[in-house]
N, C-alpha and C positions, 0 to 999 in steps of 0.2 A: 198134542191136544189142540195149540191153536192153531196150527196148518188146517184142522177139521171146520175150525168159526167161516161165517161172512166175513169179505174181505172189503177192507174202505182204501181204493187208492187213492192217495193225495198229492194233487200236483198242485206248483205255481206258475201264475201265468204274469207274470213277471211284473214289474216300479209301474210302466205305462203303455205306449204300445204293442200292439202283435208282433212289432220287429224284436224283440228284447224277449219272446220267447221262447226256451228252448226247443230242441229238434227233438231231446228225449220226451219231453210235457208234448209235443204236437203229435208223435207217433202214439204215445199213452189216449191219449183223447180220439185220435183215430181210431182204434183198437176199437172201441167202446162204443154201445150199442147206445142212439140218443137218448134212449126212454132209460138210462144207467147212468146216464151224465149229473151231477148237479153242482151247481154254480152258488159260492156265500152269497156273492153280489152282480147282479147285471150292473150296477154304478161305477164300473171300471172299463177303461181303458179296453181293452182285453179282454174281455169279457166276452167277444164275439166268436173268439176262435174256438171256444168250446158250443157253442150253440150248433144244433138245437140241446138246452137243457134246461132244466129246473129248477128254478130261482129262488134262494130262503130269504130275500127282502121282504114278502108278506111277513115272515115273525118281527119283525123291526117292529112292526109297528101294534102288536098284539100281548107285548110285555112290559112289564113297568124299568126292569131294571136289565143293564147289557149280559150282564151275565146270564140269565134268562133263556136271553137270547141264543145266546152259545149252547146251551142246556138243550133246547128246544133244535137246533140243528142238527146236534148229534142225535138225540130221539128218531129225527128224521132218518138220519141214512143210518143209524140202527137197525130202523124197520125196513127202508127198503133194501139193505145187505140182505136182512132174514130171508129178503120175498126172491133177488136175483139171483145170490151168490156171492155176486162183486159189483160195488159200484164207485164212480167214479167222480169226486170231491174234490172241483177246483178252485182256490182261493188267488186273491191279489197277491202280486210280490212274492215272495218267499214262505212255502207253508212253514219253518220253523224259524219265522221272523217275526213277533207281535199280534201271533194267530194264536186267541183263546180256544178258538173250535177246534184246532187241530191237537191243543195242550190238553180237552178231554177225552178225545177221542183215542189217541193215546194211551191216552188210563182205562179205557173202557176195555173189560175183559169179556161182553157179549161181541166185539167183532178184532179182526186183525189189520191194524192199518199201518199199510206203505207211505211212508212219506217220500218226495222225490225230490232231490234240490231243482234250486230255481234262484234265478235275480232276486234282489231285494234294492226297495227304494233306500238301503245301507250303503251299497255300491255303486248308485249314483252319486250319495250326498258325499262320499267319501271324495268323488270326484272335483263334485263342485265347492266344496269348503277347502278343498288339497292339501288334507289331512293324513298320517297314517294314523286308522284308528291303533295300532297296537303299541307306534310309539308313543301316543297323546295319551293310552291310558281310557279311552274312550269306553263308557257304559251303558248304554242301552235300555230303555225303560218307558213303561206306556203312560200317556197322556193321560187316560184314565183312571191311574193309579198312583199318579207323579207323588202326588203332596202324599203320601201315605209314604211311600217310597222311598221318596227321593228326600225328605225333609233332613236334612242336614249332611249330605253327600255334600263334596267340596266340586265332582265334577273332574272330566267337561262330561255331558250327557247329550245324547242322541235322543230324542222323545219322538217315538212313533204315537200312530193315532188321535193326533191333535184335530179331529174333525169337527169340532166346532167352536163356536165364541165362547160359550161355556170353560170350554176344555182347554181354551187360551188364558182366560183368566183366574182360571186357579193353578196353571202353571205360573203365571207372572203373579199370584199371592205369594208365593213357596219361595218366591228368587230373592235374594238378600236386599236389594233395596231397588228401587223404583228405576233406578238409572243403569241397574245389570245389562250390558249387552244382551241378545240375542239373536240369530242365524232361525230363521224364517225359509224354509223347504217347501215350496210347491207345485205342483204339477211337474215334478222333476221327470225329463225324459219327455215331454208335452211341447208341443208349438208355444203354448200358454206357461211354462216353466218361469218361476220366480223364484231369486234368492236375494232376501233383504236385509242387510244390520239394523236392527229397531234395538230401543232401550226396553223395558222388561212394564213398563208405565204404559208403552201403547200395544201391548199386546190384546188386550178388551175388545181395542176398536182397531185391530188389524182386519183387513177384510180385503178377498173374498175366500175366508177359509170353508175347506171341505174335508171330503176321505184322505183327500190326496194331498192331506198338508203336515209336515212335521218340523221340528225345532232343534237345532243346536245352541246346546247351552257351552259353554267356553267353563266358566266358575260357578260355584254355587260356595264359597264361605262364605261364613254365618248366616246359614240359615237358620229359620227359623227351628226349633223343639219338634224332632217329631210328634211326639204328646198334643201339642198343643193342635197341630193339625190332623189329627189323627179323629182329636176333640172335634174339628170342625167337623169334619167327613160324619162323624156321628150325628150332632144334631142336623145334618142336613138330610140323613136317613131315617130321623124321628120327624121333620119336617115333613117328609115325602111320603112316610109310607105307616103314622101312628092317627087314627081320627083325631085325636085330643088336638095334638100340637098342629094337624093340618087345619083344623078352622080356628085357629087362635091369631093374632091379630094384635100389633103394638098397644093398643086399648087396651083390650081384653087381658093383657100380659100384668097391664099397671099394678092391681089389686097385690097379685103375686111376686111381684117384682118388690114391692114395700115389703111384705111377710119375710121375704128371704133376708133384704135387709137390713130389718130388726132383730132373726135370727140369728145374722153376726154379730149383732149389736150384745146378743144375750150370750153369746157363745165367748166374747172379750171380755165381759164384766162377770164373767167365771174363772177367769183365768186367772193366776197368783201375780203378786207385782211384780214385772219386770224387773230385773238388774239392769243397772245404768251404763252406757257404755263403759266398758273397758274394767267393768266390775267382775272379778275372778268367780263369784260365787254364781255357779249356773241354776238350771230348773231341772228337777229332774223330770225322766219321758212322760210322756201323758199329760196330767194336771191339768185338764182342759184342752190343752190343746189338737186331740181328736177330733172335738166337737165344732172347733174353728175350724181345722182343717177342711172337714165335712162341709160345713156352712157356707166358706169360701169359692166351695167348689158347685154349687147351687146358684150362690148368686155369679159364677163365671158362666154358668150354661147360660145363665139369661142377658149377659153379655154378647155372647154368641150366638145366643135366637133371634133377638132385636138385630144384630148385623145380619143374619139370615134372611131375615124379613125384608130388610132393605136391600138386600144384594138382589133378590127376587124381583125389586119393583125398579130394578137400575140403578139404584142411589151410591147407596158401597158396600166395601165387603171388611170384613174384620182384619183384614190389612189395612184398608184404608184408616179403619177407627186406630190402630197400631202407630200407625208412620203419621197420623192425625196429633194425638198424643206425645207422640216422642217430639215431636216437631217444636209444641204448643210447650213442653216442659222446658226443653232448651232455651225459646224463646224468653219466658220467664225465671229462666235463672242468669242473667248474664251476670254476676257474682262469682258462677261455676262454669260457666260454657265460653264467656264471655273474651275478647283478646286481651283483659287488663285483669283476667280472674284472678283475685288472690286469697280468698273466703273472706277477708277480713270486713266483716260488716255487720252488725249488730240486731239483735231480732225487729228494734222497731221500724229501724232505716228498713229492712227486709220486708215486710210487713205494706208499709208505706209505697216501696217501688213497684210491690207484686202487685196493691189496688192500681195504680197508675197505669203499669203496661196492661193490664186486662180494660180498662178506661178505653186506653189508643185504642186496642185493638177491635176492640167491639161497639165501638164510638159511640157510648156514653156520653151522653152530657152532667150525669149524675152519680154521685157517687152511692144514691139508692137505689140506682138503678140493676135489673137484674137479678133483684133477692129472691127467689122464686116465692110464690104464694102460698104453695104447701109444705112448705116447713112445718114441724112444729114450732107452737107459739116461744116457747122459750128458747129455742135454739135461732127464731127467726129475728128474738129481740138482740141476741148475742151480735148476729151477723151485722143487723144494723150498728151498733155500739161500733163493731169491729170497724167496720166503713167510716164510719162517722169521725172516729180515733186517727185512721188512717189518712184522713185530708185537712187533721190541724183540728176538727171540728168537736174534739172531746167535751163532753159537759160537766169534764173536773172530775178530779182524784177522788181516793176510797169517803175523806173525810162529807165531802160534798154530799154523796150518794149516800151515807149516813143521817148526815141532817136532811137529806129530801124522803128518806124513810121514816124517819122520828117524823116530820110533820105532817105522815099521809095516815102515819097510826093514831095522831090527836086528832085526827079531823074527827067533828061530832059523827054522830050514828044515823043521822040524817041525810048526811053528805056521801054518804059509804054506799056507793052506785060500780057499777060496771066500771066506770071512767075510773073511779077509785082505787078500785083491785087491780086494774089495770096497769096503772102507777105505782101500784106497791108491787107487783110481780117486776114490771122494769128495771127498780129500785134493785130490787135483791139477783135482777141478772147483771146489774152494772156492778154491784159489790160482790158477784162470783167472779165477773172478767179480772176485778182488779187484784181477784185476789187468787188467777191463775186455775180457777176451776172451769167445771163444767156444766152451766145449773141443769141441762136435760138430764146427764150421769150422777148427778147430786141429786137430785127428786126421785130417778129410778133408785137408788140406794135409800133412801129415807122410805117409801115406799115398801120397797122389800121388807126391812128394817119394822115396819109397822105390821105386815104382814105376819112374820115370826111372832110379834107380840101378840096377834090374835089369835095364833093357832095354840099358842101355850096357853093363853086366858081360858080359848074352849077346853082345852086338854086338863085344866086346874075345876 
């Protein structure tokens, strides 16, 4: 039955130039009538020894997304097998090497297609790294698809399709740390042939990448969670291709960004009390915890969209906010990370040194400095207190903040202004700090708390 279909032959015309051809691909393309030829790409090397023929670089530029692309080539020489019989489909390097068009044509049960070996820029790189791929263990995998992929593979990897800046730096997102070697492939088999050892940090601004560029990777432990990059690749396809998230905008984002983080906030103060470390008696499943879980993962999208936003406009990418973080934590724990770490240090010394090195490093001259504006009010009197505590500069124990509550409640009825309340709300957030609360979690619970009371008074 398929000996009866249109037939699609598929030859490769080899890593770079016309010399690296084969004799079988050069008799194939002779064969063949010009107006039967078509070529994936004129941007090759190579490309010349099949002309005169028919170029699919118009679709590049007529689809949003690569795969599209591939989609739409096949379409093509679908239709013109129907119209010849047989035609003749020549791609770079090796047609069963990092060729999606060839991987659906393949599949496609309207024609029958030949595939025909060829070189690949594989058996270059094998050369030039002098490697044996089969004792190293070596694996193979598209640039385009890496962090999907490749997200926790130990390696080493071969990454075809590395063709642009993009597609360098979300392979050097996915590499275990900033300082990862990596082997830099280009124009291999070219006058212009470079191979270069860079750290996996200057991959971004490696340049001058194109078609003809690909990556050895040596290692890849610990990488990072596939999950978690898989999460990336998602909101970058909500980013691209949903109206809502395409005209939204770090501003625009703010309103929503608070909502989600109140919603955690509501989704903890449901939860049952914790057991204390090392307390035998667990929680059973559920109990709230769904609803955090849920929550958590709302306010991580919008983690992920703000780094989206910024990796768009050059700034960073959600590795960077990562290795930013891990760095910034280290730093301020030297207690734990530190070369004299022993834990041995008590919550206020703790406390006191974490105000300090945040001080150095964000050169402060104040220890008011930095409270952000939009807090809420009680939780922004907390922070000050905490600060204030933190530099020696405490305004006195529970007993203190006692007697400055008693004399803000005698004050006459005349006196009881803005200024007033003001001071009696401080009051009672200095006598929550000292007495290990939380006064924004203590006012949401007295609240709630008052709420029940009114619903039974309606209900009575």
């Amino acid at each position: 039955m398929r000996a009866s279909l249109p037939r699609v032959v598929v030859v490769g015309l080899g890593p770079a130039g016309p010399e690296l051809i084969t004799g079988g691909t050069r008799a194939l393309i002779a064969a063949t009538p010009p107006s039967r030829r078509f070529v994936r790409t004129r941007r090759h090397p190579s490309a010349g020894a099949a002309a005169p023929a028919e170029s699919c670089d118009d679709l590049y530029g007529s689809a949003r997304r690569i795969e599209q692309v591939y989609e739409a080539i096949v379409e093509r020489l679908v239709t013109a097998a129907a119209r010849h019989g047989t035609v003749l489909y020549a791609v770079p390097g090796s047609p069963r090497i990092a060729e999606r068009s060839v991987q659906l044509l393949v599949a496609d049960e309207r024609v029958r297609t030949e595939v025909h070996p060829a070189l690949s820029f594989a058996d270059l790189a094998w050369s030039r790294l002098g490697i044996d791929p089969l004792a190293a263990g070596v694996r193979m995998t598209d640039g385009h698809r890496f962090a999907t992929e490749s997200a926790g593979d130990r390696g080493p990897l071969l990454v075809a399709q590395c063709d642009s800046a993009d597609v360098l730096a979300a392979v050097g997102l996915v590499l275990p740390a900033p300082s990862a070697p990596v082997w830099v492939l280009h124009h291999l088999g070219l006058d212009s042939e470079r191979v270069e050892r860079i750290s996996a940090a200057e991959l971004p601004r490696w340049r001058p990448v194109d078609h003809l560029t690909s990556l050895y990777v040596p290692a890849m432990a610990d990488a990072p969670a596939a999950e978690l990059v898989r999460f990336g690749e998602l909101v970058a396809t909500l980013r691209a291709e949903c109206p809502w998230d395409r005209r939204q905008t770090h501003r625009s984002l703010r309103r929503h960004l608070l909502e989600e983080t109140y919603e955690v906030l509501e989704a903890i103060d449901r939860l049952p009390e914790a057991p204390l470390p090392g307390d035998s008696t667990g929680i059973e499943a559920g109990q709230g915890y769904e609803d955090l879980e849920e929550e958590l993962g709302d306010l991580l999208f919008h983690v992920f969209f703000h780094a989206t936003l910024a990796a768009e406009q050059g700034q960073f990418t959600i590795g960077d906010v990562v290795r930013h973080v891990d760095a910034k934590l280290r730093r301020r724990h030297p207690h734990v990370f530190g070369p004299t770490a022993d834990g041995g240090i008590d919550e206020e010394s703790l406390a006191a040194g974490w105000e300090q090195i945040k001080r150095t490093e964000k050169g402060r001259g104040s220890a008011m400095d930095g409270i952000p504006e939009a807090l809420p009010a009680l939780l922004g009197a907390l922070k000050v207190q905490k600060r204030a505590e933190a530099v020696g500069l405490d305004r006195g124990g529970e007993a203190e903040a006692l007697s400055r509550l008693r004399d803000a409640l005698a004050a006459p009825a005349a006196q009881r202004d803005e200024q007033w309340l003001g001071s009696l709300l401080f009051e009672a957030v200095e006598l929550a700090r000292h007495n290990s609360l939380d006064p924004e979690s203590a006012l949401r619970v007295a609240s709630r708390a008052a709420q029940e009371q009114f619903r039974r008074a309606e209900q009575a």
